[in-house]
N, C-alpha and C positions, 0 to 999 in steps of 0.2 A: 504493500500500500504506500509505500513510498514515494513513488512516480504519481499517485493520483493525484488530478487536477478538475478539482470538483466545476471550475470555468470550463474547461477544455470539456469534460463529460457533457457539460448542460448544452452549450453549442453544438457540440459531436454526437449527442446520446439520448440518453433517457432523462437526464436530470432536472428538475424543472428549474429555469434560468431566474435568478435572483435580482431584486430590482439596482443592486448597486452592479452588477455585471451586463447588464443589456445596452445596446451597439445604439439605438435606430431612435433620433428624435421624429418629428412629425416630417419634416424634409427631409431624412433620410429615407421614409419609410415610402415616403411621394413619391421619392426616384425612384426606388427601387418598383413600387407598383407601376410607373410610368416604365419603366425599361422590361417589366413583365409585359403590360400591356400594349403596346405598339411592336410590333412585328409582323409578317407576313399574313399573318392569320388576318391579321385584320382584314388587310385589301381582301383575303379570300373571302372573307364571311361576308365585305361588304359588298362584291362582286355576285355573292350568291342573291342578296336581295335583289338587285336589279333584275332579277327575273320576274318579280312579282310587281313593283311597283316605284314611281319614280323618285327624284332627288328628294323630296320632301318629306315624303312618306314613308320613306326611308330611312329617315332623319331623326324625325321622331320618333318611330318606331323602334330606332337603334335606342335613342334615349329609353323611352320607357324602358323596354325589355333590361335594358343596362340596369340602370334604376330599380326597378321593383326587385329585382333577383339582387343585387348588390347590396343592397340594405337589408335583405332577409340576411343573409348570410354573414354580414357584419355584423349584427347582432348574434348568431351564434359561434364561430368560433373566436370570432374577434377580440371582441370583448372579457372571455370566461380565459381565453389564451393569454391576453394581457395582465391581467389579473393574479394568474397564477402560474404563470409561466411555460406551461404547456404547449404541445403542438397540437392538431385538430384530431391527429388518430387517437394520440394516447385520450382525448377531452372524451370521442367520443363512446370510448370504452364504457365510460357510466352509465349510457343507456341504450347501448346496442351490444353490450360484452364483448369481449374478446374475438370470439367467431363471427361476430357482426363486424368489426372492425377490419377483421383478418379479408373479408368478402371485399367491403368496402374499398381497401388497401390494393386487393387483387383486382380490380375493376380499374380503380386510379390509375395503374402500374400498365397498362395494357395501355389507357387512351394516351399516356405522356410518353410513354414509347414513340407512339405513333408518330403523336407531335416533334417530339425532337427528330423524329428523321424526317417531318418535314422540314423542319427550319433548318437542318443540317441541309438538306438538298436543297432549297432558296436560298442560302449562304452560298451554295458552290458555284447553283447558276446566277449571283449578281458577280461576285467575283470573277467567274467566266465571263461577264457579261462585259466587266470593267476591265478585264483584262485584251477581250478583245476591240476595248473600243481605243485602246493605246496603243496596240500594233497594228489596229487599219483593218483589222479581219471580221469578218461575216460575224464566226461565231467561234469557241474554243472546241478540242477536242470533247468526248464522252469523260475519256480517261482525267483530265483536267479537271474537269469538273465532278469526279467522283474523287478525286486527289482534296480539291477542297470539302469537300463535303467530312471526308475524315476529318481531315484539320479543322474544321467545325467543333467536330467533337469533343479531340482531344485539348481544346484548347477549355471546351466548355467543362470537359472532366478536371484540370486543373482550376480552374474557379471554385466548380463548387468541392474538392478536393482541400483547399484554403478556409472554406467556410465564409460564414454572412460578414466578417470585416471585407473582405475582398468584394463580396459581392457588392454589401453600400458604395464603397470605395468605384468600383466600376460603374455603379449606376449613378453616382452622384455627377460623374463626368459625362457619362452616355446621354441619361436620360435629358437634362438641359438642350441637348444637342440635338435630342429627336427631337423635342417639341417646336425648334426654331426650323426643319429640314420638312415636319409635318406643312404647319405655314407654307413654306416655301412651293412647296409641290401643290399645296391650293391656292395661292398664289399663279403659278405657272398656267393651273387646269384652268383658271378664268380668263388666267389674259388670252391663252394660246385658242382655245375653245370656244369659248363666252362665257358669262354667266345665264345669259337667256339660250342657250344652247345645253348646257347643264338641266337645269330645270325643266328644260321642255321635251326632252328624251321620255321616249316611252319606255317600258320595262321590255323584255322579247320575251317570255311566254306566263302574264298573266292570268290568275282566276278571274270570271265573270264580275264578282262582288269585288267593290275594292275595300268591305270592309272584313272581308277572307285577307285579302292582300295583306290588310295594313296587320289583322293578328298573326298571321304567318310571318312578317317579318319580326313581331312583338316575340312571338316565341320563340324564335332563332335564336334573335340576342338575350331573351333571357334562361334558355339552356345556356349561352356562353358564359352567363355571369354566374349559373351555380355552379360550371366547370371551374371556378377558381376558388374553392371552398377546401383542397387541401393546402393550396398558398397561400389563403388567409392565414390559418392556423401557424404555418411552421414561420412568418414573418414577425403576425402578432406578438409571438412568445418574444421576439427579441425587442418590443418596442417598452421605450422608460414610462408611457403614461398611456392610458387610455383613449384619450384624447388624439396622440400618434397613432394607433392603431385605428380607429376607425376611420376619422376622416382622410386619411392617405387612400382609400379605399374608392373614395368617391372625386377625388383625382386625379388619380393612374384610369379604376379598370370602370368607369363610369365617364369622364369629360375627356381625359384624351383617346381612350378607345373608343369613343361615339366618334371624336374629328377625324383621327385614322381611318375608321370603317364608312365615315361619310366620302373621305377622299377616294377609297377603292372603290365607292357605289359610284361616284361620281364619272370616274376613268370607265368602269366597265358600260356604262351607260352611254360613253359617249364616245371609246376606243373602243367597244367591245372587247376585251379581254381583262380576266382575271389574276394575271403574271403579272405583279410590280415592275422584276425586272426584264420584261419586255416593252414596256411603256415609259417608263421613265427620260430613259436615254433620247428615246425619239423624240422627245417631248420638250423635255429639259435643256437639249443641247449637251454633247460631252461632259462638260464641266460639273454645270449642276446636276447633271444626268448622273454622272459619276459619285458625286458626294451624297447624293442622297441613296442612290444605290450601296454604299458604302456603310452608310450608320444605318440604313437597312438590314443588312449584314450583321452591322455587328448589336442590333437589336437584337436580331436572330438569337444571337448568345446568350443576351442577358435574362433572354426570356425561357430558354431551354437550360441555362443554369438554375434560375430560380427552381424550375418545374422539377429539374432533377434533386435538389435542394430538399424541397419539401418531400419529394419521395421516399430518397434517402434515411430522413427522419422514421419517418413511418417503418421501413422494411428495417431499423434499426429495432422497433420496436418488436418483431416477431424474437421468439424463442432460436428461430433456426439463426438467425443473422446476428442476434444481440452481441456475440464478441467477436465479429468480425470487423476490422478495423476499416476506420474511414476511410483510410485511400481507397481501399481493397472493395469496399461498401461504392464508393465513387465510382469505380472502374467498372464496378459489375452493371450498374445501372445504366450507364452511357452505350 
């Protein structure tokens, strides 16, 4: 017992984090939800509304659905995390037991999978993307672009391999930077587009009713906002006040994931396509094309560190995992 470090355990493990040991005021916890929330997903999810109905309705739609499911869910782990320093599996052990949990856990671990390989492969093709718009070429090779895609990875398994210090630390820097790159790209979509060109895009294959439309896109976004109820949890635990813990929440995965998912509703609506970085560059010109393709990218990361982050947590909690060491825990997951 020598080597124990009851800091190191509560960030790494099971222990519940102590209020003179937690990382994350209200701005750090903002970035960090803002560097969870803005990434690829977004454009996809906002791309996928545009099927149903147009820039406005979309708009709001994304708000509610953000909204209702955001606030349900801050109120539960958020707050009971904060408090007592817990992450959301272990919290919700209390009323779903252990097998409940263990289910829960296995369900989680499937969709973040998923997710990180996508955002590992929209890291490889903006990087392709950027790489080919330097040397003059069409497009990169397969091989290239699966080269980055690894390096996505492993770059994201060292983040969260470091833990939440590194993680604020890169999102305090990142996340600033996407919300100025967000602007810019709407920005761009208006001048290059119109804004009466924006709004007045029909959807390509609506329901009859448009007040089907407008709950079909309500429910979208608020399945997306309960999907962030294991990164509630494993965030909350590290924030100093109550007060950080929720409102960071309505921030990050509520006002800048509404703007991000307005801006992909926008482009698919009026570029037809759901690929960021197919639109960007053509759009933006090299330069800005490039840089916003870029902290694209490395949004990518911040947002598939966090997910593995909080995962990690959780499979730390099972019997079979519990002394297997974080790298080792990090490595497996990625």
């Amino acid at each position: 017992m020598a080597n124990f470090n009851a800091n190191q355990e509560s960030q790494f493990g099971l222990l519940p984090i102590l209020k003179g040991e937690r990382q994350y005021n209200i701005f750090d916890n903002s970035c960090v939800n803002v560097g969870l929330a803005i990434a690829s997903w977004c454009f996809m999810i906002g791309a996928s509304m545009a099927t149903f109905a147009g820039f406005w309705t979309c708009l709001w739609g994304t708000l509610a659905g953000n909204m209702i499911s955001v606030l349900v869910m801050t109120w539960m782990p958020c707050l009971s995390s904060s408090k007592y320093g817990i992450d959301g599996y272990s919290g919700c052990i209390s009323f779903m037991g252990v097998k409940g949990k263990n289910f829960i856990l296995g369900c989680v671990a499937i969709f973040i999978v998923g997710w990180v390989i996508v955002l590992s492969t929209m890291f490889g093709r903006s990087i392709s993307n950027i790489t080919a718009a330097f040397v003059h070429a069409d497009s990169m090779s397969y091989t290239f672009t699966t080269i980055m895609s690894i390096i996505c990875v492993f770059i994201m398994f060292l983040v969260v391999w470091k833990g939440p210090v590194v993680i604020k630390k890169f999102n305090n820097i990142v996340a600033p930077m996407m919300i100025v790159v967000i602007i810019m790209l709407s920005i761009v979509l208006t001048v290059n587009i119109g804004w009466e060109n924006i709004v007045a895009a029909e959807p390509t294959a609506p329901y009859p009713s448009k007040w089907v439309n407008f709950l079909v896109i309500v429910e979208l976004n608020f399945g997306a906002g309960l999907s962030w109820w294991p990164e509630m949890g494993g965030l909350s635990r590290l924030c100093k006040t109550s007060r950080a813990a929720y409102w960071a929440n309505l921030v990050g995965l509520v006002l800048a994931a509404t703007i991000a998912t307005a801006v992909g509703t926008a482009a698919c609506l009026t570029l037809g396509t759901d690929d960021p970085t197919t639109w960007m560059l053509k759009l933006s010109g090299v330069t800005l094309g490039v840089l916003a393709l870029l902290f694209i990218a490395i949004a990518n990361i911040t947002s598939a560190a966090t997910d593995t982050y909080a995962l990690c947590l959780g499979l730390k909690g099972t019997k079979l995992l519990q002394k297997v060491s974080w790298g080792k825990l990090s490595a497996y997951s990625v």
